[in-house]
ZAMARGU-4260 file (C-alpha; in steps of 0.2 Angstrom, whole numbers, plus 5000, padded with zeros to 4 digits):
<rodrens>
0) 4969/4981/4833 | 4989/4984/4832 | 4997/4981/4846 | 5015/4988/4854 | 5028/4993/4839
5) 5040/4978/4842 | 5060/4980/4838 | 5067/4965/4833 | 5084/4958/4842 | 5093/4942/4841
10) 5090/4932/4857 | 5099/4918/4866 | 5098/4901/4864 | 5086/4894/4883 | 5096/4892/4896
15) 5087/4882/4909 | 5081/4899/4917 | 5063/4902/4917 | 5063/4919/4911 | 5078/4930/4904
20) 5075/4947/4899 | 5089/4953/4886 | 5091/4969/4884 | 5074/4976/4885 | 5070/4994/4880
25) 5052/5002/4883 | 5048/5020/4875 | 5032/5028/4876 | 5027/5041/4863 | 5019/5055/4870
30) 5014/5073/4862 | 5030/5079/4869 | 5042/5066/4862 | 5047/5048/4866 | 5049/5043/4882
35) 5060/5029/4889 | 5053/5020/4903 | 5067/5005/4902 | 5081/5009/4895 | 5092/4995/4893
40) 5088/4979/4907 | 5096/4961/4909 | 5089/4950/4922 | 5086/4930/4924 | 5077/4923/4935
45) 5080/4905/4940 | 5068/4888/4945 | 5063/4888/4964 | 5069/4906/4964 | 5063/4924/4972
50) 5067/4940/4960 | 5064/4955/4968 | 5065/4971/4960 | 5064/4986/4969 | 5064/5005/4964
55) 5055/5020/4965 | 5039/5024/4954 | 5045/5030/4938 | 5061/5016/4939 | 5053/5007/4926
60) 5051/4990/4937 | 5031/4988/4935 | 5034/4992/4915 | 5048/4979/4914 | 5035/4966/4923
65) 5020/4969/4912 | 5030/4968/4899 | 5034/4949/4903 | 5014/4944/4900 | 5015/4956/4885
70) 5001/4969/4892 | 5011/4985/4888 | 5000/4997/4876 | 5000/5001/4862 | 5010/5016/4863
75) 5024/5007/4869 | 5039/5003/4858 | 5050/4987/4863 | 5065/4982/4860 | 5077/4967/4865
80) 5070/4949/4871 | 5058/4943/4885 | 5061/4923/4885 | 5051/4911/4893 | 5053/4893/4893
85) 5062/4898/4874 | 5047/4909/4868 | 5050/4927/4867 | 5032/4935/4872 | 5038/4951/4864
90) 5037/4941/4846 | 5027/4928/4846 | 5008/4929/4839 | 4995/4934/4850 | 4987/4915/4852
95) 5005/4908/4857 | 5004/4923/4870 | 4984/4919/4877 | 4994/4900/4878 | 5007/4907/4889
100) 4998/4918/4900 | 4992/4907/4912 | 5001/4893/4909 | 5018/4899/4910 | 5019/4914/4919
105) 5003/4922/4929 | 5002/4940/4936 | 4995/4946/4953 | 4990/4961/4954 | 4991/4975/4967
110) 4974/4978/4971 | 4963/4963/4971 | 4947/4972/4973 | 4949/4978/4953 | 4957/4964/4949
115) 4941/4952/4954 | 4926/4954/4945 | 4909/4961/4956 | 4896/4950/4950 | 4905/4934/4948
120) 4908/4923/4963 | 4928/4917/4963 | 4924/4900/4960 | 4916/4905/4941 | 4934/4919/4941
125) 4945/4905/4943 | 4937/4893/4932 | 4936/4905/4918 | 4954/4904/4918 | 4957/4885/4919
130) 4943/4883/4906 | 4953/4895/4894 | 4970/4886/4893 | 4960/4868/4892 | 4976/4858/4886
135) 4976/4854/4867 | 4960/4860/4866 | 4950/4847/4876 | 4934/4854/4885 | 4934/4855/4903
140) 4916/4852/4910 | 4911/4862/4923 | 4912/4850/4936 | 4931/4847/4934 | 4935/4867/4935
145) 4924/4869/4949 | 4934/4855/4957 | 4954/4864/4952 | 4946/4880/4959 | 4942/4873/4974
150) 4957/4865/4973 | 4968/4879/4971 | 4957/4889/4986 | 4964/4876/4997 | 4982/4879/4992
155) 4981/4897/4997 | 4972/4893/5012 | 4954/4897/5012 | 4946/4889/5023 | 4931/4880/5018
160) 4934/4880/5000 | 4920/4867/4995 | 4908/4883/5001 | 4917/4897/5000 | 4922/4895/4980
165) 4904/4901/4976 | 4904/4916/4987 | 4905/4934/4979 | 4923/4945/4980 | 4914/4954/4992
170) 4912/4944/5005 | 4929/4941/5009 | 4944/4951/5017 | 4956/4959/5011 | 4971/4946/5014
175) 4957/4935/5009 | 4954/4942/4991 | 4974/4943/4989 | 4972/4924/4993 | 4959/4923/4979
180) 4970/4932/4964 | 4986/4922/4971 | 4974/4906/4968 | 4967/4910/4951 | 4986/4913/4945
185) 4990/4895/4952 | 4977/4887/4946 | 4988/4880/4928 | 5003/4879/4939 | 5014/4890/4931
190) 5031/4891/4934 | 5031/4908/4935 | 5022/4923/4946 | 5024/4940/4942 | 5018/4950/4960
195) 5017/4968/4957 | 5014/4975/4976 | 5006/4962/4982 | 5006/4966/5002 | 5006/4984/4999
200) 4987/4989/5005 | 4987/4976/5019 | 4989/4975/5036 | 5007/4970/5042 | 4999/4953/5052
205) 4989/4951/5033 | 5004/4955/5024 | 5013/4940/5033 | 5000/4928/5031 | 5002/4931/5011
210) 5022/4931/5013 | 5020/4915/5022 | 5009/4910/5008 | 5022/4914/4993 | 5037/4905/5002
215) 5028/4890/5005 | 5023/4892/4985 | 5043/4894/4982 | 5048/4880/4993 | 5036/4865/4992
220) 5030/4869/4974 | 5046/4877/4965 | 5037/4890/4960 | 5048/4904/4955 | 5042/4923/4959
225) 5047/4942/4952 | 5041/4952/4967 | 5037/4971/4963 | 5040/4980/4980 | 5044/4995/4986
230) 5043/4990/5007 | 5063/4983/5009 | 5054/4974/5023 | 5048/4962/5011 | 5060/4962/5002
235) 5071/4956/5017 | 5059/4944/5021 | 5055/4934/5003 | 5068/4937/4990 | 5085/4927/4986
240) 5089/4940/4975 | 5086/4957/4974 | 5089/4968/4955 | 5087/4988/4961 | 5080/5000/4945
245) 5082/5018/4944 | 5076/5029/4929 | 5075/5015/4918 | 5091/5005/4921 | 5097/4992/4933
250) 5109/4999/4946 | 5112/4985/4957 | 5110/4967/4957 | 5117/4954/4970 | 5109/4941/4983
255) 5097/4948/4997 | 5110/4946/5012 | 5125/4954/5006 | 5112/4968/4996 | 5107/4973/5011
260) 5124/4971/5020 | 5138/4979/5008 | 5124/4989/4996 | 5136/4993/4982 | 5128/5009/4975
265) 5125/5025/4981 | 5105/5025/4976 | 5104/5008/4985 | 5112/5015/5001 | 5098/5031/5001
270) 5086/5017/4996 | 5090/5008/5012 | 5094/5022/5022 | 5076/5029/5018 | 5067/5014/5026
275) 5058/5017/5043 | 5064/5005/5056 | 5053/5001/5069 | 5064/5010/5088 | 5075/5020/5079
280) 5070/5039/5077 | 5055/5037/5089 | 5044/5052/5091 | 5042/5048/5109 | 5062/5045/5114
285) 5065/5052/5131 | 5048/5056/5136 | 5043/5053/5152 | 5024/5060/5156 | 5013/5067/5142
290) 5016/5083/5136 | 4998/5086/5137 | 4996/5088/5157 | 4999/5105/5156 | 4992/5107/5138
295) 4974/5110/5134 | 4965/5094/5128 | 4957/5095/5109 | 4951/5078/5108 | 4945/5069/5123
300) 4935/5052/5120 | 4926/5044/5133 | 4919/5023/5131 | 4916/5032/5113 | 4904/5019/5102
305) 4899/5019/5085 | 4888/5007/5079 | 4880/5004/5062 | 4863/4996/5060 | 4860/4980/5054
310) 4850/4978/5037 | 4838/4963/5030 | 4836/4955/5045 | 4858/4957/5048 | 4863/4962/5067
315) 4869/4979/5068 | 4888/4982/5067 | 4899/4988/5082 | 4914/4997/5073 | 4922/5008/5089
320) 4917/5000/5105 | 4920/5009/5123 | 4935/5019/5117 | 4944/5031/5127 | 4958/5041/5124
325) 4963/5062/5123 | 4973/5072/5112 | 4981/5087/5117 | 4989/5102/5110 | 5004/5101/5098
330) 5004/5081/5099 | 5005/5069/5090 | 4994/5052/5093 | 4996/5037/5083 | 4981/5027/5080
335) 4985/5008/5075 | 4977/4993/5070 | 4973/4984/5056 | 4957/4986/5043 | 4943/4985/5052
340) 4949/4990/5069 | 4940/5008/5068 | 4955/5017/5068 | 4946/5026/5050 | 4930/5029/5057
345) 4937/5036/5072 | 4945/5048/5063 | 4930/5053/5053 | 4921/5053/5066 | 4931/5068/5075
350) 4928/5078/5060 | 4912/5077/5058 | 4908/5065/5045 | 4904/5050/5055 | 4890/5053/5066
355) 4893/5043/5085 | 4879/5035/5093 | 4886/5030/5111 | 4897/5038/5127 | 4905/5054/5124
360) 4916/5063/5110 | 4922/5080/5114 | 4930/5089/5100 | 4939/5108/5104 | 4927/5108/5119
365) 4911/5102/5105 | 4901/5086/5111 | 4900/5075/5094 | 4886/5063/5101 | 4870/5069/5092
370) 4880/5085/5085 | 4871/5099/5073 | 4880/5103/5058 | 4873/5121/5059 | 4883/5122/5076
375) 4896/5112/5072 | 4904/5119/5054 | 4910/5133/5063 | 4924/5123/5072 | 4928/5114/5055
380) 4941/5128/5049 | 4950/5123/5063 | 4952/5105/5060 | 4962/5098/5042 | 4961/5080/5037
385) 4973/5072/5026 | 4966/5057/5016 | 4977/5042/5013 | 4973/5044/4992 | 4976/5062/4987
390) 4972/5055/4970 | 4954/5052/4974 | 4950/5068/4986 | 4957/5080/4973 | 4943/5086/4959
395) 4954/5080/4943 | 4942/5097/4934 | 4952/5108/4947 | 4971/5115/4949 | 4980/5112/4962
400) 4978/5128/4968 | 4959/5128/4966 | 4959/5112/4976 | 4971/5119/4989 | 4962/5136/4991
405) 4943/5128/4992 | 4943/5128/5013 | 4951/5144/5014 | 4935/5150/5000 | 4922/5140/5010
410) 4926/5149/5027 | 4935/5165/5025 | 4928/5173/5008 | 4948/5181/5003 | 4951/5190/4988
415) 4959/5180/4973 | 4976/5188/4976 | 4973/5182/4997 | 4970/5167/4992 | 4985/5164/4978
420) 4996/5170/4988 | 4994/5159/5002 | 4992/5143/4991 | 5010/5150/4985 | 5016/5150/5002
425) 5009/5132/5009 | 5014/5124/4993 | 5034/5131/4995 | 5031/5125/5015 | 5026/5107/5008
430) 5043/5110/4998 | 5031/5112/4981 | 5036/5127/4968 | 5024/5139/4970 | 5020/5135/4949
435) 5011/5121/4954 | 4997/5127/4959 | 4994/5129/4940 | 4994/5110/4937 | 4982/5096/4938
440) 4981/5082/4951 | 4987/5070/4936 | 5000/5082/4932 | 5008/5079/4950 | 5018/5063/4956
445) 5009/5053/4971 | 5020/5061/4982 | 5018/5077/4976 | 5001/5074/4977 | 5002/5070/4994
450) 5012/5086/4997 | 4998/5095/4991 | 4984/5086/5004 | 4995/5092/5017 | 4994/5111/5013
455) 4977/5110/5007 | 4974/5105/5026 | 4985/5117/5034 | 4980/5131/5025 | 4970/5138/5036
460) 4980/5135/5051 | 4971/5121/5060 | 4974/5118/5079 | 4970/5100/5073 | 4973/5088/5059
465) 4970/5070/5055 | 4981/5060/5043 | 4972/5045/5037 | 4986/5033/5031 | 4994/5047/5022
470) 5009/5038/5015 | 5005/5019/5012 | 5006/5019/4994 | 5021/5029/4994 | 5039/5023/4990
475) 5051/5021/5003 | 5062/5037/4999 | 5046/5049/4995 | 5037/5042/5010 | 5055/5047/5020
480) 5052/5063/5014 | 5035/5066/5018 | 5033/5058/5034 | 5051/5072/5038 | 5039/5085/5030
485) 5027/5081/5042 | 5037/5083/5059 | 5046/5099/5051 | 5028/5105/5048 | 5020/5099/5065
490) 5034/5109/5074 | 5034/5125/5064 | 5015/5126/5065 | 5011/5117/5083 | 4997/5107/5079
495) 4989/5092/5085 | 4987/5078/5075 | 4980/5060/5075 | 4990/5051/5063 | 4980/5034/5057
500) 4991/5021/5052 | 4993/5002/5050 | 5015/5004/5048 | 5021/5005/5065 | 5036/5011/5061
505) 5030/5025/5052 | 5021/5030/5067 | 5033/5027/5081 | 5044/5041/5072 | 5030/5053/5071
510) 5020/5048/5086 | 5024/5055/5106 | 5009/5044/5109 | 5001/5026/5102 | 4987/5018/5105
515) 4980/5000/5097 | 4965/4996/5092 | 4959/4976/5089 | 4940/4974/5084 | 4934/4993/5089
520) 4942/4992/5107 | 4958/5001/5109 | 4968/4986/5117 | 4982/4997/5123 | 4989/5012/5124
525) 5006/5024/5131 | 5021/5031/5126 | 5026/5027/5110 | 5044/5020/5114 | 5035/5011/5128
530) 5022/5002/5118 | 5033/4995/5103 | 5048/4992/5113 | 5037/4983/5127 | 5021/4979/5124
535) 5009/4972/5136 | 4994/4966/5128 | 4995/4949/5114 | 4987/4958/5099 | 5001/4971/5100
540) 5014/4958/5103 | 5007/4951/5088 | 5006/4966/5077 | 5023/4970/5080 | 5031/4953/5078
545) 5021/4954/5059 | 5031/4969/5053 | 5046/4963/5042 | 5062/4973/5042 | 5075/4977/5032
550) 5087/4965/5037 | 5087/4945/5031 | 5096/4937/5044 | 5086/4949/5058 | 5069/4945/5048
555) 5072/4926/5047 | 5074/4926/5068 | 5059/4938/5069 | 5048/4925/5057 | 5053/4910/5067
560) 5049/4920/5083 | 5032/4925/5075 | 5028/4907/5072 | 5032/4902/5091 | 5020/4917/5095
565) 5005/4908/5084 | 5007/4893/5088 | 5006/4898/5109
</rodrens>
């Protein structure tokens, strides 16, 4: 099998830095021509020392770092040098690569549940690798890797490691299984990690526990990191240095302080500018009584449980406990906590597709305990639901304007002209050409595709929608965009909305009113400005004090608070 077309350039002598890229290029041939996806980048990256590069999707950032373990396909022609240690991975032979894969330089990937393999406990995952890059050849028994695994479980902090090292990927946690792909990339102590969005699906108190877990990697090990991030939070809170991509070309390079003190580029400052900051544009400024006391109520819970049964002898599972809350009309409530709080099931569980099995759940006047569908799906054109991965929801077989018109199909029977017509509308209303509802899902950007969700769930005017962590994935400056979509949206059209999220400052600038939820209770609720400038209960505290921000010198006092916090 041939591998990328390789260019060949001249490249320095080593320097002492643990990696150099020298003017890398990355073009992709596709039926409609070459296209460059890096178009001419110089970085180093120095022992001991934390790289971030930053950027939107499509800046070429996650290309430039596969491109250092040499997994680019084969589509991909390179040009310029990637050294490490003196060995350019872009020329060497494909066993010098395997030898520096591992032992070198190590990746963790985004997403650790595709990253681990199902049937193979973590123990047997982490093995493979140290059994792989055995040194000189020499056969490591299974007894020795079964001990550096264990090993290198300890280092990441799992706790138990003798027992846990032959347990399954499934029966850990999220910020566990990070844990897990972090420990299998130490486990040859390289002296370089490559982290492609490594916090970017967990929970912001998760999220601190694996930043905690790369600094301490930089500091007491000296092992250097190229973060991939787009949350300037983390950047703020992690990097020394910070290289900013855009189209394919670094724009701006400089230490983390005076990058985010005296950006020097215009693309940095809208970079910055776009990220959310927790009390500054808050939803629920100036409010002093909820809009709803003299607005009808469309959701009103009441000690609302859900509870799963238990299986093989397992007790059953208790996901919402005694929840009470109301939403009313033309307001926004944000639902927070982290995964496994039941903020998701709650939210399903007001449209319909989770069935509630204790107290009292009252949709636009319907009770949900014990609901028929028969009576129910009338009420259903009146609620819209956002899913946090457009990707997945859309049917890839269908346009866009298939995928966007199929509520309006299902409940009101229009005429094909009706239909496109309207799809033409909510797609310009999302700030889509009405064109697009000639394309494919795979033919939209993320964000696009999230602009897309959006009108498919407004278009049939819904007195209620739920947004299930619609912009987590999404870059800094597209998720700006949306989230001002969003409130433009929700005032032109006045409907209610429970916005589910685990990014706090994303809902404090949507949200009039927040509550919190903490193992299926819903520890505290109130005004929005209230609850994150003054929180009363410790979870909140907590889950507040975990969110970085885009500022290093403000971050560094907020980590050392957050320790205090723990250690009370």
């Amino acid at each position: 099998m041939s591998g990328p077309e390789i260019i060949e350039t001249s490249a320095g002598q080593p320097t002492g830095h643990v990696l150099d890229i020298d003017h890398l290029k990355v073009t992709f041939a596709t039926d409609g021509g070459d296209v460059y996806a890096v178009k001419d980048v110089s970085l180093d990256v120095r022992p001991g020392e934390v790289l971030a590069i930053v950027g939107e999707s499509g800046s070429g950032k996650t290309v430039t770092a596969k491109t250092i373990l040499g997994l680019l396909p084969e589509t991909a022609t390179i040009g310029g040098a990637v050294l490490i240690n003196g060995n350019n991975v872009i020329t060497v032979s494909a066993s010098k690569l395997r030898q520096i894969r591992g032992r070198d330089v190590a990746m963790v990937f985004q997403e650790p549940s595709t990253a681990l393999n199902p049937v193979f406990t973590v123990g047997w995952q982490i093995a493979e690798g140290i059994r792989a890059h055995a040194a000189g050849g020499k056969r490591v028994t299974a007894k020795e890797a079964k001990a550096r695994a264990i090993e290198a479980l300890r280092k990441v902090g799992i706790p138990d490691p003798e027992h846990r090292v032959n347990y399954y990927p499934h029966q850990f946690s999220g910020g566990q299984k990070q844990r897990v792909v972090i420990a299998a990339a130490l486990a040859l102590n390289p002296g370089l990690i490559v982290a492609d969005e490594p916090t970017t699906a967990l929970d912001v108190t998760v999220q601190a526990e694996i930043l905690e877990l790369l600094r301490d990697l930089r500091d007491k090990y000296g092992t250097s990191i190229v973060l991939i991030t787009h949350n300037m939070g983390v950047v703020a809170d992690l990097a020394d240095r910070v290289v900013v991509m855009y189209q394919g070309d670094v724009v701006e390079e400089a230490p983390a302080r005076v990058l985010f003190a005296e950006p020097k580029q215009d693309y940095t400052r809208k970079l910055l500018a776009a990220v959310p900051h927790l009390g500054r544009n808050s939803a629920s400024e100036g409010l002093k009584e909820r809009a709803h006391k003299n607005s009808p109520v469309l959701v009103d819970a009441t000690n609302l449980t859900i509870e799963y049964p238990g299986r093989l002898g397992t007790p059953a599972f208790k996901a919402v406990d005694g929840v009470s809350f109301t939403v009313s009309e033309g307001e926004v409530f944000g639902l927070v906590g982290e995964s496994g709080s039941g903020k998701t099931t709650i939210g399903r569980a007001i449209a319909g597709l989770n069935r509630t099995t204790g107290g009292s759940l009252k949709v636009l006047g319907y009770e949900m305990l014990n609901f028929k569908e028969r009576t129910f799906k009338p009420l259903r054109k009146d609620i819209g639901f956002v899913f946090q991965d457009p990707a997945a929801s859309f049917n890839p077989q269908l346009t866009i304007g298939d995928c966007v018109a199929e509520p309006m199909l299902i409940h009101t029977n229009p005429s094909p002209a009706q239909a496109r017509k309207r799809v033409g509308e909510l797609l310009e209303s999302v700030q889509l050409p009405a064109s697009y509802a000639d394309r494919y899902p795979h033919e939209l950007s993320g964000g696009q595709r999230q602009r897309a969700s959006l009108a498919r769930a407004l278009i049939l005017n819904p007195r209620l929608l739920i947004a299930d962590e619609p912009t987590s994935a999404l870059d800094v400056s597209v998720q700006a965009k949306v989230l001002e979509l969003f409130k433009e949206i929700q005032a032109e059209f006045g409907f209610a909305a429970l916005f589910i999220s685990h990014d706090l400052a994303v809902v404090d600038i949507l949200s009039q009113w927040v509550g919190v939820l903490y193992k299926g209770k819903l520890v505290e609720q109130g005004i929005g400005s209230q609850v994150m400038g003054a929180p009363q209960h410790d979870y909140t505290k907590r889950l507040i004090a975990s969110l970085p921000v885009p500022d290093p010198d403000e971050q560094a006092r907020r980590r050392a608070a957050h320790r205090a916090l723990l250690a009370t």
